[in-house]
C-alpha positions in Angstrom: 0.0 0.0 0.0 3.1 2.4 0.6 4.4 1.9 -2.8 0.9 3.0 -3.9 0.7 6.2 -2.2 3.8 7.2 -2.9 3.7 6.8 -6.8 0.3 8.3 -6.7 1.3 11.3 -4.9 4.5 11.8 -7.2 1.8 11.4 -10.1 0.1 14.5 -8.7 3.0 16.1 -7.6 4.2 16.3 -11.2 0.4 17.6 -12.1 0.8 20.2 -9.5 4.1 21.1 -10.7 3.1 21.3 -14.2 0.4 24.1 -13.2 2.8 25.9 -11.1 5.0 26.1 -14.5 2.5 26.6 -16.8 0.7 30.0 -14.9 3.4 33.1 -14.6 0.9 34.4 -11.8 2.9 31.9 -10.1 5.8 33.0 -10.6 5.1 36.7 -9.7 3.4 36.1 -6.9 5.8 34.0 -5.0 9.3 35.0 -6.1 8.7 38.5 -8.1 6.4 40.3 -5.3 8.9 39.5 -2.3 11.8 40.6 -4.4 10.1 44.2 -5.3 9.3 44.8 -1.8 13.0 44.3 -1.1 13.9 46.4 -3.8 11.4 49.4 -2.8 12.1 49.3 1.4 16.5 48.7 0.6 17.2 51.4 -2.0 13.7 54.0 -1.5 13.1 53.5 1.8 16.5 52.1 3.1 18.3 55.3 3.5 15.4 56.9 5.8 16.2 54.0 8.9 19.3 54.5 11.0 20.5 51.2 12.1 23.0 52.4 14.3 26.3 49.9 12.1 27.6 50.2 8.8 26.2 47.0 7.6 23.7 47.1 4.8 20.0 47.4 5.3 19.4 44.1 3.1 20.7 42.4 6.2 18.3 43.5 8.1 15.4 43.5 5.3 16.1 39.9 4.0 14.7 37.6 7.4 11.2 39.6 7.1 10.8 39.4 3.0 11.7 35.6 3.4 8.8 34.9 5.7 6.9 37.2 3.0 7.8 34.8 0.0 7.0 31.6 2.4 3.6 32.9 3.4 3.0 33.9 -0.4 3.9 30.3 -1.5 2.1 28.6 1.1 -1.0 31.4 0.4 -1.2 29.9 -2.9 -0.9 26.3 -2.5 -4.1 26.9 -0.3 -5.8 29.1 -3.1 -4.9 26.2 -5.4 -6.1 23.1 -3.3 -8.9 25.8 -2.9 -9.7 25.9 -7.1 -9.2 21.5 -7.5 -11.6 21.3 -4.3 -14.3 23.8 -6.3 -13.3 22.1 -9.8 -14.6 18.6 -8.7 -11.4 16.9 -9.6 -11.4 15.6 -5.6 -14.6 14.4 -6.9 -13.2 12.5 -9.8 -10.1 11.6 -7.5 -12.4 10.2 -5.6 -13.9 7.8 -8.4 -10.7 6.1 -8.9 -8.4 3.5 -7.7 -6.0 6.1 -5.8 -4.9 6.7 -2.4 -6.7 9.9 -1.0 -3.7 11.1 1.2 -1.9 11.1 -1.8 -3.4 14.1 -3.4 -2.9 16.6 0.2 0.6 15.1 -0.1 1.1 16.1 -3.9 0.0 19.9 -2.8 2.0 19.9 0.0 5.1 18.5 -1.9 4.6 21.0 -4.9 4.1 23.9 -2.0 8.1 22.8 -0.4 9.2 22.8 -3.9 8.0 25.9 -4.9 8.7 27.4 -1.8 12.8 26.4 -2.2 12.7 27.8 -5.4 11.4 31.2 -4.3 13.0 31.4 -1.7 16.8 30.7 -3.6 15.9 33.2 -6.2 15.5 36.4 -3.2 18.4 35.0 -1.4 20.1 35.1 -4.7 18.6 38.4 -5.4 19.6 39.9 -1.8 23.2 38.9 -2.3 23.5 40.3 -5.7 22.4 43.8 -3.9 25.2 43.2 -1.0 23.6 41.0 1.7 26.2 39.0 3.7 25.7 36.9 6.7 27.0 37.4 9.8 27.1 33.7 10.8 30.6 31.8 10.2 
C-alpha cells in the first residue's frame, strides 16, 4: 500500500508542478512580489532608517521578506487546493483507484518545492544587492 501512495502522490505532484510552471501568476506572486518589496524598502526606503552599524539594510530586510515569500507560497498552495476542491477533480479523484492522502501530499510537496525555489531566487537576489551573513 506504501508503494501505492507514494507513486500516486508523485503522479500528482508532477500535475501540481506542471500548473505551477505553466501560470506566470505563479511566478510573480511567489518570487517577483517579495523581491520588489526588497527592492522598494533597501534602496527607497533604506536610506530613511538608521540602524545604528555600517552593515547594509538588506541584512536586516532579507529575514522579514523571506517569511513574506514563504507565506506567499504557502498562500497559494491553499488558493490552489482551494480551485481542485471547487473544480470537482477531488470528486473525480475520488472515483478512482488512488490513495486519497496522496493528493494533500502532492499539494503539500509542490508547495516545499516551490517554496525552495522562491526562496533561492530572493536569497540570490539579496546577495547580488550586498547581503552578507553574519554567521561563520
Amino acid at each position: 500500500m506504501t508503494t501505492h501512495v507514494l507513486g500516486d502522490a508523485r503522479v500528482l505532484t508532477g500535475r501540481s508542478l506542471t500548473h505551477i510552471l505553466r501560470s506566470p501568476d505563479t511566478i510573480i506572486t511567489t518570487a517577483v512580489t517579495p523581491i520588489a518589496l526588497m527592492l522598494l524598502f533597501v534602496y527607497v526606503l533604506g536610506g530613511a532608517i538608521n540602524t545604528g552599524s555600517d552593515e547594509s539594510y538588506v541584512n536586516y530586510m532579507l529575514p522579514g521578506i523571506l517569511l513574506i515569500t514563504i507565506a506567499s507560497g504557502v498562500a497559494y498552495t491553499a488558493y490552489r487546493l482551494f480551485l481542485d476542491l471547487q473544480g470537482g477533480i477531488f470528486d473525480r479523484f475520488q472515483s478512482m483507484p488512488i490513495a486519497r492522502s496522496s493528493v494533500l501530499w502532492a499539494h503539500v510537496l509542490t508547495s516545499l518545492v516551490a517554496n525552495m525555489a522562491a526562496v533561492a531566487i530572493v536569497i540570490g537576489v539579496a546577495l547580488i544587492m550586498g547581503f552578507r551573513t553574519g554567521a561563520s
